[in-house]
N, C-alpha and C positions, 0 to 999 in steps of 0.2 A: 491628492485625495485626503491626508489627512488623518486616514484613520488609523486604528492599532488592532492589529489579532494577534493574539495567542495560540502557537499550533503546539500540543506534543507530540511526541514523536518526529520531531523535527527532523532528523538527523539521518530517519529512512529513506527509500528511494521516495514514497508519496512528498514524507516531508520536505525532502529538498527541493521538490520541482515547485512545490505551493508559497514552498519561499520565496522563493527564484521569482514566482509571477506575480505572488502578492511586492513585493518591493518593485518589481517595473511597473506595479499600478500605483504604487505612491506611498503606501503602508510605512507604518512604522512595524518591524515583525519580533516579537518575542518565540522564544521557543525553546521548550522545556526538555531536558536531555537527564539521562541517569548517571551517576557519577559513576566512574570506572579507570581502574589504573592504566588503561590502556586510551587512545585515543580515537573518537570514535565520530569525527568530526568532517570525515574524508569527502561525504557528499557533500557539504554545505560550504569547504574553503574558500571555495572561487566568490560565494557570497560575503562573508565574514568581514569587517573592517576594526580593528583597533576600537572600541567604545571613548577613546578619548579625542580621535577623528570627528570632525563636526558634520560628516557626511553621514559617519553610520548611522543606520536603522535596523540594524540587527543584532539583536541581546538576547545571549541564552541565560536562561536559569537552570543549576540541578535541583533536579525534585523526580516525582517517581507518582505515577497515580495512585497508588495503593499508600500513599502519606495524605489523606485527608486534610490535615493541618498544615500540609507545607503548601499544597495546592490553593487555600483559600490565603495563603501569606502570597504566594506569587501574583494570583488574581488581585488581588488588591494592587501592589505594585506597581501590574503592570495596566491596567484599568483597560481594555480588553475593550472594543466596537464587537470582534467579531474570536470565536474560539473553535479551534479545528480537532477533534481528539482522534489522532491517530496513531498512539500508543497500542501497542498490545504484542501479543508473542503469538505473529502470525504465520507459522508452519505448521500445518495443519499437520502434514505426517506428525509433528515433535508434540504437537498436543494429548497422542494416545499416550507415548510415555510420560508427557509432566501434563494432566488433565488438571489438576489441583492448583498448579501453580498458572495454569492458561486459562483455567476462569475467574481467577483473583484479579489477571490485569485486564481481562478482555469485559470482566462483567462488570466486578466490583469495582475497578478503576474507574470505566463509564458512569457509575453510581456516584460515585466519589465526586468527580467534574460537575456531575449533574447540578448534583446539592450544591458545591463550592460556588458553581455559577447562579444559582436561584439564591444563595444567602448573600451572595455581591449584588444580584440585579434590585433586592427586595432593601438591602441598606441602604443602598446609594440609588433608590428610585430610578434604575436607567434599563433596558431592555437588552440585555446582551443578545444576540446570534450566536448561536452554537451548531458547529457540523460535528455529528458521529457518523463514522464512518461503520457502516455495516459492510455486509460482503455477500455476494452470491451461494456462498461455501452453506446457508441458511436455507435454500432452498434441497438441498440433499438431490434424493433422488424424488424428486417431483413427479408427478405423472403428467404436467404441462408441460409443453417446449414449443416454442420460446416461453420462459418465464417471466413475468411483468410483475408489477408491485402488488398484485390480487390476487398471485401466487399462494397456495398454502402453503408454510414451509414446515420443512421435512426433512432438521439437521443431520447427518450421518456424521459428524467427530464433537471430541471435546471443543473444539474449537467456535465451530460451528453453533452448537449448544449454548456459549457464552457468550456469541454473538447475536443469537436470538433474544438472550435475555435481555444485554445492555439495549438491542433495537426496543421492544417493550416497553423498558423502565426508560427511553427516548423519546416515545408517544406519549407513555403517561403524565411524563414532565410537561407537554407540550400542550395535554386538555389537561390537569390540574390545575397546572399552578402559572396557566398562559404563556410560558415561555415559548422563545422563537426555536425552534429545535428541528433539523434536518436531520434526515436519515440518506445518506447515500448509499445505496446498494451497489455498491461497483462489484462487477465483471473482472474474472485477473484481467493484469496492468501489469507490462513489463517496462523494459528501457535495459541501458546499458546500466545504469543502476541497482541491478537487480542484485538481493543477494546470490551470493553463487550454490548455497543449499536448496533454492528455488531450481525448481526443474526445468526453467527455459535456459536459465544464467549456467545451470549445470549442464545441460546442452554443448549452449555457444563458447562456454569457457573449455568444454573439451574439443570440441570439433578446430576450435584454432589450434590447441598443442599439440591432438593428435596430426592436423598438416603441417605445422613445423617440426613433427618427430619429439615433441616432450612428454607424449606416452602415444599407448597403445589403445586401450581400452576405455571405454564407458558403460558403466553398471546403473540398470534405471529398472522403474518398478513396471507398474499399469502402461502398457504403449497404447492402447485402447483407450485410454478416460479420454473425452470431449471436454475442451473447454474454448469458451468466448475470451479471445488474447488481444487487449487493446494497448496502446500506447500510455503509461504511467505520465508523460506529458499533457497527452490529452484530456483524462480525467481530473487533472486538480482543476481545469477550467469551471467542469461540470460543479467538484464542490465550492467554489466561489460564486458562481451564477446562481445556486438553491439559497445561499443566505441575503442577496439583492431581490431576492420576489418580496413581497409586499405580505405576503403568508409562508408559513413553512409546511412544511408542506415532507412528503419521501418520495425519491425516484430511484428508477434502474437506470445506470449507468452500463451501455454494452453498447458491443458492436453489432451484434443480430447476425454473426458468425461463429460458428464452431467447427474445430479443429481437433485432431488426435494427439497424444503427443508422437506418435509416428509422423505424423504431418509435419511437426516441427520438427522431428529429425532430419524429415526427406528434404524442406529447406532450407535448414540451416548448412545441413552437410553438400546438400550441392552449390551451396553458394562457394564452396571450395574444391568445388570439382571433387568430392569424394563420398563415395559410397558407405551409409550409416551401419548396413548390413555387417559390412567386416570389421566392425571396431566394436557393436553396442551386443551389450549380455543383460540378458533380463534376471533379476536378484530376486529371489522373493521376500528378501527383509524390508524389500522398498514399497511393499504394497500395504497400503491401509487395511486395517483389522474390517473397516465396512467402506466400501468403494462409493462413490457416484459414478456413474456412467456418462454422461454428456451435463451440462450447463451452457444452456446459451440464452441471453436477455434481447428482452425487444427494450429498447429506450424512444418507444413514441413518445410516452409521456415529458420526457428530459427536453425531443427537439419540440417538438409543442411548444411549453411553457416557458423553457429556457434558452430555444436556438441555441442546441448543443447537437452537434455530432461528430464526431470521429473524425480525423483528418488524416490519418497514420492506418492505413493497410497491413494486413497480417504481412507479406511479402517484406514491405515497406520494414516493419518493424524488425523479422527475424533479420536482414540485411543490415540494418544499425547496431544492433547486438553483434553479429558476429563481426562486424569492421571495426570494434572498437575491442573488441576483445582478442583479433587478430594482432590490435597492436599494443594490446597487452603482453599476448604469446611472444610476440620478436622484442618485446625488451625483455623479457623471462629468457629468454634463448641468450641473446647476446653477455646477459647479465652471467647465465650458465658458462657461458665459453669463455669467459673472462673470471673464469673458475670462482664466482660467489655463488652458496647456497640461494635457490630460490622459492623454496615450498621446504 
């Protein structure tokens, strides 16, 4: 194929799977990552090759969205067909505490890309495609269900609030100044990728140690909130299919199911023969200062225009998650009884 994209956020669960499928389509893939003393590189290894390899097609740059000047140094660089921005500090709960710092990267970041890409397309005469990733978390507590792209939205966190904005300053760019610019509204997207401060990942990571005995307990907020839970595999498809249309255009990304996260406990934990009842304590420091109730999206418009839909079942997916996190638990175990520290 030829081409090159630029994704941020490379390094998260979305970014690795997008990697992973942009280079089996032919990409050459940059991907922008934040410098840290630690190594943060875990999801994207199995991708990664030596840059001095005549095979590789995979180069990170550090940089940060919120460096305006370093992002228009990379874009140049890396001269970009297609740019995916899915950077941001996406825990909604951690957004009530650092609000200030999760609208810098969620809002002003998107801003930052925006321009960087409109002052690349506008020098060098060429039309980049741009995906921002929006989120469902925009619709709040809507009074439609299911929600579609005609939704009015109705943020309920910091998070959320910042993601409305960068969606906005998305459209604006898009009737301004003609740029190609998508808007994905995706629906949560898990995988075995997931962080473990996400509430499905913190789920599946306790229900494997509590059946192999490496604790006891799990402490969770809302078991009541609804959410539409799709396979984080499945969705990068959907954000590469919105930048191949001929217009840009925004869709909703969902399964057109909802779920409680009791639901996910009741499947996660019997997929180990064990009951979620005697192990999970409900915390109230885990509950958001303002709740949503249910979110679930229609994606007609996705398979319509894109022949997009879902291929990964809620069942389907809680069973992935926990088989891979099971065999997490037995080398956590093993690793313990051969007396090393393992947490």
């Amino acid at each position: 194929m030829n081409k090159t994209a630029l994704i941020t956020g490379i390094t998260g669960q979305d970014g690795s799977y997008l990697a992973e499928l942009l280079l089996k389509k032919g990409y050459r893939v940059h991907g922008v990552m934040r410098r840290s003393s630690m190594f943060t590189t875990q999801r994207i290894e199995h991708l990664y090759r030596d840059s001095h390899e005549s095979e590789a097609r995979l180069r990170l740059h550090y940089g940060d969205v919120l460096d305006a000047s370093g992002l228009r140094g990379i874009i140049s660089k890396c001269e970009p067909d297609e740019v995916y921005n899915l950077a941001a500090q996406s825990h909604v709960r951690t957004s009530f505490d650092q609000p200030i710092y999760t609208a810098e990267v969620v809002s002003i970041g998107a801003l930052n890309l925006l321009e960087a890409v409109r002052d690349y397309s506008e020098s060098r005469a060429r039309r980049v495609r741009l995906y921002q990733a929006s989120s469902s978390e925009m619709f709040g507590n809507a009074r439609q269900c299911p929600q579609t792209e005609e939704t009015p939205l109705r943020p309920r966190s910091p998070y959320a609030c910042a993601k409305v904005h960068a969606y906005w300053q998305a459209v604006n760019h898009r009737d301004a100044y003609g740029m190609f610019v998508c808007n994905g509204v995706l629906f949560n997207h898990e995988s075995p990728r997931r962080g473990e401060t996400f509430v499905t990942r913190k789920i599946t990571r306790a229900a494997t140690r509590i059946k192999l005995g490496l604790q006891q307990h799990l402490y969770l907020g809302n078991l009541d909130a609804k959410r539409d839970w799709g396979f984080a595999g499945d969705y990068v498809v959907a954000m590469w299919q919105m930048l191949q249309r001929p217009d840009p255009d925004d869709y909703v990304v969902a399964t057109g199911e909802s779920h409680s996260v009791g639901d996910f406990l009741e499947e996660a934990f019997s997929c180990l023969n064990l009951d979620w009842r005697a192990h999970v304590e409900v915390d109230s420091d885990y509950f958001r200062p303002t709740e949503v109730n249910e979110l679930r999206g229609d994606a007609s418009k996705a398979r319509e225009l894109l022949g997009w839909q879902p291929r990964v079942g809620f069942a389907e997916l809680v069973q992935m998650m926990v088989d891979s996190d099971l065999k997490l638990a037995e080398q956590e175990r093993a690793l313990s009884e051969a007396g090393y520290a393992t947490r």
